[in-house]
N, C-alpha and C positions, 0 to 999 in steps of 0.2 A: 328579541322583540321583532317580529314580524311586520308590523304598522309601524307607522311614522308618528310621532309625538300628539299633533294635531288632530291625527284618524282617534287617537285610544281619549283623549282628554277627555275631561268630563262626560266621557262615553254614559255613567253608571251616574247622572246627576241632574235631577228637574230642576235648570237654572233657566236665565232669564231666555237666553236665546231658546229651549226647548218649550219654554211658556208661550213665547213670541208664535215658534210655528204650532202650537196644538192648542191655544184659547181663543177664543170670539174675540174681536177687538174690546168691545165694551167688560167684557171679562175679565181683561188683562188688563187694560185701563182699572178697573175698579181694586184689582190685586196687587197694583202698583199704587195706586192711592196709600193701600193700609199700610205697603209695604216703607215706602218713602215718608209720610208724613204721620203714621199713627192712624188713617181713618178706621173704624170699626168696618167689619167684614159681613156682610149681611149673609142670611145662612142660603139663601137662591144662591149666591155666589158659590159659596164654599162647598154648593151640593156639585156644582159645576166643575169648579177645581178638583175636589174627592176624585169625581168619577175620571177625569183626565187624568189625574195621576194614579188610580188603578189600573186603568188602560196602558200607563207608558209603563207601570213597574211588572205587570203581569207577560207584557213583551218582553222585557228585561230579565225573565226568569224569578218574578216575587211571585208568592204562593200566601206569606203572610204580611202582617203591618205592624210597625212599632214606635209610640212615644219614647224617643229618645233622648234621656235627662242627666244633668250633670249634678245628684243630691250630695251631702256633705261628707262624703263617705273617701274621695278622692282617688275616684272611677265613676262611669258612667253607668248608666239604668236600661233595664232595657226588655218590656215584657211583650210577647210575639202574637197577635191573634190573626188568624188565617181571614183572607178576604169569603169563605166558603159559606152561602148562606142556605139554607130549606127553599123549596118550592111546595106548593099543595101538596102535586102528585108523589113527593118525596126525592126530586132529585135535587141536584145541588146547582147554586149558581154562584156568581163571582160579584159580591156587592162589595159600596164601601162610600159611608156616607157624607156630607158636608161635617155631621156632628162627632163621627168616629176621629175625623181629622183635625177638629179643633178642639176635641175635651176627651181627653182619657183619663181611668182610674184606679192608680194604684193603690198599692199599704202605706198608708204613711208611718204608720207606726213603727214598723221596721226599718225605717232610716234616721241616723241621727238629727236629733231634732232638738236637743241644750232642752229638754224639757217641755217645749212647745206643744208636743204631744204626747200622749198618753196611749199604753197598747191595745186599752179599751176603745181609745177614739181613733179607728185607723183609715177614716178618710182622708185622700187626699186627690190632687187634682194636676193634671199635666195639661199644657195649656199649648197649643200649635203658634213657634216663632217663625212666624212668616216671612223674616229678615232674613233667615238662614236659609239654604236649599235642602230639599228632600233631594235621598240620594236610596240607591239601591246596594244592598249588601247580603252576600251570603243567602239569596232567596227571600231577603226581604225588602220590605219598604221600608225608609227609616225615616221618621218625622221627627225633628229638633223641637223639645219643647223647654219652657218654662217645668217649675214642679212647687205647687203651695199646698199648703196645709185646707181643711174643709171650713178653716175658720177666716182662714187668706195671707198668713204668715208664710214669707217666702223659707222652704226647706230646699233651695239648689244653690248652684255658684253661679249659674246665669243671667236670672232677673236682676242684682245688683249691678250686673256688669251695663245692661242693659239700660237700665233707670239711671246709671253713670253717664251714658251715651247722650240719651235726651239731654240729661242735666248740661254734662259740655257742650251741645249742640245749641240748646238755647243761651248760655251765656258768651259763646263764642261770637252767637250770631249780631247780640248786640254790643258785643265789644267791638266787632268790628266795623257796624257803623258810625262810631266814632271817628273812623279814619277813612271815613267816605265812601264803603264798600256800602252799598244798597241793593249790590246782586243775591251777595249770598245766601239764600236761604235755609242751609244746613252745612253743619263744619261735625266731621265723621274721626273719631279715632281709628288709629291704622296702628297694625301690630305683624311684627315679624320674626318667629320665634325659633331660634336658633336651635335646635335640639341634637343636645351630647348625649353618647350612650356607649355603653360595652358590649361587646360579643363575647361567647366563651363555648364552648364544645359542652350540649346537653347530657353528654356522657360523666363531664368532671361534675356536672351542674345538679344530675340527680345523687349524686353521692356524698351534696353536702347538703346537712338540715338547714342548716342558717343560712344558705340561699333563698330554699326553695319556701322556708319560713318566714321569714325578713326580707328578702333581696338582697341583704350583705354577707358579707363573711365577718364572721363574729371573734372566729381565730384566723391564724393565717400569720406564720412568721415570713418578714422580708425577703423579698429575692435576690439574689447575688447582683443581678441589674436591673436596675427600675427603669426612670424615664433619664441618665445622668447624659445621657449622650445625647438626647432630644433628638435621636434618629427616628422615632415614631412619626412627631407630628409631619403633615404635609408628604409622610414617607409613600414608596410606593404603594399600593395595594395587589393584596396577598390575593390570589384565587378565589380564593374561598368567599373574602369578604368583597371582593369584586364583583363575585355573583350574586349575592346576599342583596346589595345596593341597589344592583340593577333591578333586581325583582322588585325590592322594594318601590321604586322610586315608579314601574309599571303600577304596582298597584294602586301607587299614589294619584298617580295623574290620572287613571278613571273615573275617580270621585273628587277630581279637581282641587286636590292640593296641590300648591307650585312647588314643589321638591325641585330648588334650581342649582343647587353646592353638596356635594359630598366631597369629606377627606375624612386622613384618620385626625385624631387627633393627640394630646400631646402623653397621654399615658398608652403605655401599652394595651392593647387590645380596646383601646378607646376610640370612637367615633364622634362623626357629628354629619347632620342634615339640615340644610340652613333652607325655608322656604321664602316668596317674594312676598311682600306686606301686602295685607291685603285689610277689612274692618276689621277691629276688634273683636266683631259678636262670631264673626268667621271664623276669623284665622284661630281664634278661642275649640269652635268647633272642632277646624280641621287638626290642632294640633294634638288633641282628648284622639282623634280618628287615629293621628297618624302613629301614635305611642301604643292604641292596641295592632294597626296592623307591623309593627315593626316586630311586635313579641311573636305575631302568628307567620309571619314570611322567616324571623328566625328560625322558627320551628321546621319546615320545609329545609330548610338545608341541613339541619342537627345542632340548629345553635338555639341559645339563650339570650334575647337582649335582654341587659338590665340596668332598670331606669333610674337606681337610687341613686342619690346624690355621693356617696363614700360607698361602692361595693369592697373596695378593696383600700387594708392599711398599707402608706409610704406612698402610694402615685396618686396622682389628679386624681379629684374627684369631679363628676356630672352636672354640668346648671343647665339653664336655659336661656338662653340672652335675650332678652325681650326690647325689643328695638321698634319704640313707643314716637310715634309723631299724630301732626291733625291734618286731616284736606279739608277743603272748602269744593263746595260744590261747582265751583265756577275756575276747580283746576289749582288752587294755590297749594302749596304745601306750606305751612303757617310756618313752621319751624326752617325754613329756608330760608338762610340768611343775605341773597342775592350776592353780584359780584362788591357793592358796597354796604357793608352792615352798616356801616357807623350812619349814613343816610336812610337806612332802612328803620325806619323808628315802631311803626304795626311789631316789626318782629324784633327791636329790642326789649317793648313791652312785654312782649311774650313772654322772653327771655328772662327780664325779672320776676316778670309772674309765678313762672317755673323755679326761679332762686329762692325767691319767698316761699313758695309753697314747700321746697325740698326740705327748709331748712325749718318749717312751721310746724310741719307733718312730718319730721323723721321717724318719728313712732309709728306710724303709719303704713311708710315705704318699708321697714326692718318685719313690719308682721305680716306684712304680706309675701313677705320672702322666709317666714318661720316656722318650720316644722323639725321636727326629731334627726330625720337625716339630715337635712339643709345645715344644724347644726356642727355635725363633725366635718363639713368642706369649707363654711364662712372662718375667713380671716386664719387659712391654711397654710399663706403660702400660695395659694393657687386659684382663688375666686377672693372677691372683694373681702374687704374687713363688715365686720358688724356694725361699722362707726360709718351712719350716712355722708358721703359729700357729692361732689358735681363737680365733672371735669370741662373744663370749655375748652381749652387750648389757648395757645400763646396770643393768635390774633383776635378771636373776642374779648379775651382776657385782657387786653391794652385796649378796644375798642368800651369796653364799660369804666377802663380806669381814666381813660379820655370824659367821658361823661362826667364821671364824680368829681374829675376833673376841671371842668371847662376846658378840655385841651382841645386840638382837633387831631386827630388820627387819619391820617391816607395812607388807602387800600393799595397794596401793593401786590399786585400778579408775578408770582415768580416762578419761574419755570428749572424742574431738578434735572440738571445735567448728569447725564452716568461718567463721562469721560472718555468714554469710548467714541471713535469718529462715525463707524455705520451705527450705533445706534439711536434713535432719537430721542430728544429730549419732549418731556410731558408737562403740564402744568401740575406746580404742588399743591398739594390740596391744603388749605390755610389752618387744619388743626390735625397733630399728631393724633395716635389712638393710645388709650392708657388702659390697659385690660386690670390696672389696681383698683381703677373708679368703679365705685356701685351705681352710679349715673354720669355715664358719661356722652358728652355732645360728637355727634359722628359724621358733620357735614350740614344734615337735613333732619336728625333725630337723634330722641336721645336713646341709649343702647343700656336698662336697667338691667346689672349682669347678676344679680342676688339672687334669682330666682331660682328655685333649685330643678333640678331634670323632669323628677316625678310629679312638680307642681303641674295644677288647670291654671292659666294663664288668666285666667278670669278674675279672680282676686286680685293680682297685681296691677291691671289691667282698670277693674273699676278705681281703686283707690287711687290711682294714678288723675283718671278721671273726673274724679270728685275733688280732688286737691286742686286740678288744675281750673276746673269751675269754680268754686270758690272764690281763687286770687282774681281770675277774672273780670268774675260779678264786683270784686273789690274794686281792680283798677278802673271798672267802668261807673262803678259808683263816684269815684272819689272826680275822672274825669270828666263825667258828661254835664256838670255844670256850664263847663269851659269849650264846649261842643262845635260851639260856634260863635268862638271868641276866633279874634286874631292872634292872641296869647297862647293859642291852644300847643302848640310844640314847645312854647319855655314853660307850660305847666307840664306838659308832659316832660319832661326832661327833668323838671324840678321834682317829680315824684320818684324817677326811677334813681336818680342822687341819692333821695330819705332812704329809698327801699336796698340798696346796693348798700349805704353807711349802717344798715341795720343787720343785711342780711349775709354779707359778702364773706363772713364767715367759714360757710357750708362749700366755700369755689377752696379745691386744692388739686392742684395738679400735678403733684409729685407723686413720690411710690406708696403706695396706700397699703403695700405690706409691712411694709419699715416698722419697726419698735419707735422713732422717732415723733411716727405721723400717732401714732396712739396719745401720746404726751402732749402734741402738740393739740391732739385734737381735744383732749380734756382742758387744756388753757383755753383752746375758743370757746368750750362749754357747751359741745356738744356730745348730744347720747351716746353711751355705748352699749347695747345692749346687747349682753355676748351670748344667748341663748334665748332659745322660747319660751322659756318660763320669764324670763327675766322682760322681756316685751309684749307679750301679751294682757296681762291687765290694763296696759294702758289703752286698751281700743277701746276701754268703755271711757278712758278721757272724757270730760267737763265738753272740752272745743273739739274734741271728735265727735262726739255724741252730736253736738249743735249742727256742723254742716253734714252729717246722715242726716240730719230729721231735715234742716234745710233746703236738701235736694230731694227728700223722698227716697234715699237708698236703703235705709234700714229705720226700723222704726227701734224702740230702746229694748221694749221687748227680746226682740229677733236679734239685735247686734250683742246683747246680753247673753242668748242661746246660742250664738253664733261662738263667744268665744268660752265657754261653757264645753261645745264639741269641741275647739282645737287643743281645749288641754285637756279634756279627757282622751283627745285620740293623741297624744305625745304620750302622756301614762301606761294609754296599752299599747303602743308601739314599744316602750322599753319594757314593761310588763312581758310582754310576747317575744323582745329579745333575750330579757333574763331567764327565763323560763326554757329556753329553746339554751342556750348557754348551759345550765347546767342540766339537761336531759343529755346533750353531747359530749359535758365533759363527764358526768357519771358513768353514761354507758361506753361511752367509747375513748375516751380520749387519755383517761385514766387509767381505766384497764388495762387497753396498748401498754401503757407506761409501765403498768405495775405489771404484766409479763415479761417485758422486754427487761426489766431491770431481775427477775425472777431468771429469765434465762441466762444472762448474763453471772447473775451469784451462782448456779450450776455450773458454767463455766471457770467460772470462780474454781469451786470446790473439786474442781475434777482434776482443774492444772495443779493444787495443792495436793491433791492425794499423790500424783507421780512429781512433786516435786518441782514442778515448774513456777516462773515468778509469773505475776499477775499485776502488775501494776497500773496498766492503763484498764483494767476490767473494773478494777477498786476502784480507780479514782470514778468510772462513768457511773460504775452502780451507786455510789455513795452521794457523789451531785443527784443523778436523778433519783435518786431515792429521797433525798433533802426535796427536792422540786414536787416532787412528786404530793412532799407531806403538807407543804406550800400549798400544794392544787387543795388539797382536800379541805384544808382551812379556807381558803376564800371559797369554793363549793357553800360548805358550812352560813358562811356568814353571808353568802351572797341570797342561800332560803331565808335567814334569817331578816334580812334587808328588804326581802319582796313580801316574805309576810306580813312587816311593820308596816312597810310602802299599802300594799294594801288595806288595810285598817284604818286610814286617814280616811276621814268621810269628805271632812272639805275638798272640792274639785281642785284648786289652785294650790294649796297647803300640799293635795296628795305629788301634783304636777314636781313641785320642788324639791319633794322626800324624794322621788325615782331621780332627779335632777342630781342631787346631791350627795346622796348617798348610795343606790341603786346603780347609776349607771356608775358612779365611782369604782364601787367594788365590781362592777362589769371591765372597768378598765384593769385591775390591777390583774382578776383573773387570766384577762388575754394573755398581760405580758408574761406570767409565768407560763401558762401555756404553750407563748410562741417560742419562749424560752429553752423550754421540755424539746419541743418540732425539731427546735438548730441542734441536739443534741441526737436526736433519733433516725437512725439508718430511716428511709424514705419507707421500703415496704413493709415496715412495720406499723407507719402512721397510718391510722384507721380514713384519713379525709386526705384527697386532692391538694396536693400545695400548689404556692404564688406561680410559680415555676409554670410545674404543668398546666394552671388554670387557662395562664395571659400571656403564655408563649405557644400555645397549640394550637390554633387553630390557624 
């Protein structure tokens, strides 16, 4: 990199300070209006703004323009038309209008839709989020939009996120004058999404189907060393993926994502890129941006990044750490529990509000972390359990049992000595970090770690959102009677008591992989839902359904359609793995087998003709010939499984047959498979093993 960090930043991005120097004052005043408070955008405006950011992207090297959407498909959208218009005389000019820029129209019908639309009916409608920046890519303009149906049913992951925003914005803003804040006029979620990922040499990458089909490996017997020495994580970096990073993280910062943390991480050929918090509706954006430019800067060096949550069986799998808190516009960060919590009562309230809600809405927090792959990394051993709780640490953890209490708790600053005389000592930070917790408190936010690699952040993201409005609107119902009472701190005190005796449940702070914490968590009575089949019907819940329609995030319709897609797209995700499963092991993988056990009985018969013993040839031909007959029976049963699986008409009924039967007999095949692999000389196996894939590069 030949520039300096600051020269390349947001080089490639019409943000606020690019608006500042290229709009009219009253221009930008009016663009800031709709952008900050909602006001509608009048189209004199917007023909002004158009032509501005034609101007800056066609400097930039844009040629064309694009509505950029996040529809239910789990990638983004993205159709290009050039700015090139007719003149009389027939030459061409460079337009691009107010109305180009706030309404485009795609197919709706070609995107999953639970029903909402019909292929006959394929209007639909992408809508200019004016919260987000337009930024330049690849010759184009790119415009962040919304994407609804021609009838007004939202079909993306964005508007939810969105209308969550509002929603905690307004109940934020009056909970908090309760506690005398009359500045604040908008409280913004903030999100920082830590994202895990693999490399692997494009060479091993295209010679497996179930990669390039799935993003996993479908077989793959264990490697002689996994992660057991944990020299991976924080280890040094390797050349290869040293360059890899640094490209990357250029790329990033043109289009103004904070890319501020790379390491490896704890499985072999594992990473991660940790960016700085930034809103929700953004950092949502940038991190849909930064997962495609990571596969296409892979590409550039000869690699493959791959974003599934389980690429590979035996090591870590992939999440995303989604490290969720709120600001206040006047600077606060709500979830900041200052140097004395136990005085800070605004942000104990919070605090319960967030216990109530984790523990009210677990169903909630588990499907917004549920998809197909999410499910073979949750409660692995290596990312959170299925079973929601909340981690505080030891010193809020005594500062709310102080509460329930009536005790008093004093704060205590203590400072961790190393031992050593030159080194200095630092202050400790008042709570450990417990990477078993699915929400766990990390200073100034909470760090929801369920998410899985491949997820938009946007789901988890609004539901968060909505939950946490909700409890809000609650505590500020239940308190603003007492508003301005002198009483008002022993009511408030005396509510967070009921809500802590009812809800304190969901607080564990111990090892949340343990067999123990499973047991104990069915005594507290709470959910476990150990797969996506198993939690998603509850999102059409009675008291789910109430605060969507409450806040305006989903109507019943749409949250009906909404979970309609996620379990038809579990079905075809194992549909599409079973299917890719036995094409590889019919043409290839059995074959191998049954030649190599063929050349081997030749072997056989050639040392008996001259009288030679044979005994280790019998014994491998005979095992793999037994494996082998193994392979073909679960082959057999496993067409027979995807055909029934198929036949299922009901959506949910089909979801649980792939769940239960389908991927069952998906597992058993592996393990004879991998089985077959440990037995077979290397270049006889037709696919790349563990070995070569996640030590080569």
């Amino acid at each position: 990199m030949t520039k300096s960090i600051p020269e390349i930043f947001a080089t490639n991005v019409f943000n606020d300070e690019v608006m500042k120097a290229r709009l009219p004052k009253n221009i930008y005043k009016a663009l800031m209006k709709t952008i900050k408070s909602g006001a509608p955008l009048d189209m004199t405006t917007a023909d002004f703004v158009a032509n501005t950011i034609k101007d800056w992207a066609i400097e930039k090297g844009a040629t064309h323009y694009t509505h950029w959407f996040q529809p239910l498909t789990g990638s983004t959208a993205e159709k290009h038309d050039s700015f090139i218009n007719t003149t009389p005389n027939g030459m061409a000019i460079m337009e691009f209008s107010g109305k180009a820029l706030v309404k485009g129209e795609p197919d709706a019908s070609s995107f999953p839709s639970g029903g909402l639309r019909q292929t006959s009916t394929a209007r639909g409608y992408t809508a200019w989020d004016p919260t987000s920046y337009c930024f330049v890519k690849e010759g184009s303009l790119y415009i962040p939009t919304v994407f609804v149906s021609y009838t007004g049913e939202i079909l993306d992951k964005k508007t939810p996120l969105l209308r969550s925003m509002d929603a905690l914005s307004r109940t934020a803003v009056s909970f908090l004058r309760l506690f005398g804040n009359n500045v604040v006029t908008r409280v913004t979620s903030t999100v920082g999404a830590e994202q895990e990922y693999f490399l692997i040499d494009k060479k091993m990458y295209d010679q497996r189907e179930d990669l390039i089909l799935t993003d996993r490996t479908l077989f793959g017997a264990k490697p002689p060393k996994g992660q057991e020495l944990d020299d991976q994580y924080f280890g040094n970096l390797k050349p290869r993926i040293a360059a890899y990073m640094a490209d990357l993280d250029e790329e990033l910062w043109k289009l103004g994502i904070y890319s501020k943390t790379k390491h490896n991480e704890v499985a072999p050929a594992q990473h991660e890129m940790a960016p700085i918090f930034t809103t929700s509706n953004l950092g949502t954006d940038q991190n849909e941006l930064a997962m495609e430019i990571m596969k296409k800067v892979a590409l550039r060096h000869g690699l493959v990044c791959l974003l599934h949550e389980k690429p590979f069986e035996g090591v870590n799998g992939s999440g995303k750490h989604n490290n969720w808190s709120m600001a206040a516009d006047d600077g606060q960060n709500l979830l900041d529990p200052g140097d004395t919590p136990m005085e800070n009562l605004q942000f104990l309230t919070i605090l319960c509000a967030l216990i109530k809600g984790v523990d009210e809405y677990a169903d909630l927090m588990r499907i917004s972390a549920a998809s197909a792959g999410n499910d073979h990394r949750l409660g692995a051993d290596e990312a959170p359990p299925a079973i929601i709780s909340m981690f505080l640490g030891e010193e809020l953890d005594a500062v709310l049992k102080a509460i329930e209490e009536d005790g008093v708790y004093k704060t205590e600053t203590k400072n961790f000595e190393i031992g050593v005389n030159a080194l200095p000592s630092f202050p400790k930070d008042s709570t450990d970090r417990n990477r078993t917790s699915p929400f766990a408190f990390t200073g100034n936010r909470f760090e929801f770690r369920m998410v899985g690699s491949s997820d938009n952040i946007a789901c988890p993201n609004a539901l968060l959102n909505t939950i946490v409005a909700e409890e809000l609107s609650w505590f500020t119902e239940k308190l603003t009677p007492y508003k301005d009472s002198e009483n008002f701190e022993q009511e408030v005190k005396k509510l967070l008591k009921e809500v802590l005796k009812k809800h304190r449940r969901v607080i564990f702070n111990g090892d949340g992989y343990s067999p123990e914490w499973v047991k104990e968590a069915e005594r507290r009575g709470l959910p476990n839902y150990a797969s996506t089949v198993d939690c998603l019907p509850h999102y059409t819940d009675d008291k789910n359904m109430r605060i969507f329609r409450k806040f305006n995030i989903y109507t019943q319709a749409e949250l009906t359609a909404r979970t309609e897609v996620l379990l038809e797209t579990y079905s075809k995700t194992i549909r599409i793995e079973a299917k890719t499963m036995i094409e590889m092991a019919s043409r290839k993988l059995l074959p191998a087998t049954l030649n190599y056990v063929h050349s081997v009985c030749d072997s056989i018969a050639v040392k008996n003709q001259i009288g030679m013993t044979c005994k280790s040839e019998e014994k491998i031909a005979a095992k793999l010939n037994e494996l082998a007959d193994k392979f073909y029976d679960s082959i057999e049963r496993l067409k027979n499984q995807l055909k029934a699986a198929c036949e299922v008409s009901v959506i949910k009924d089909q979801a649980v047959y792939f769940h239960d039967y389908v991927l069952a007999e998906m597992d058993i095949m592996r393990s004879i498979s991998d089985e077959i692999e440990s037995e077979m000389p290397c270049d006889v196996w037709p696919i790349p093993n563990y070995t070569s894939m996640i030590y080569n590069v």
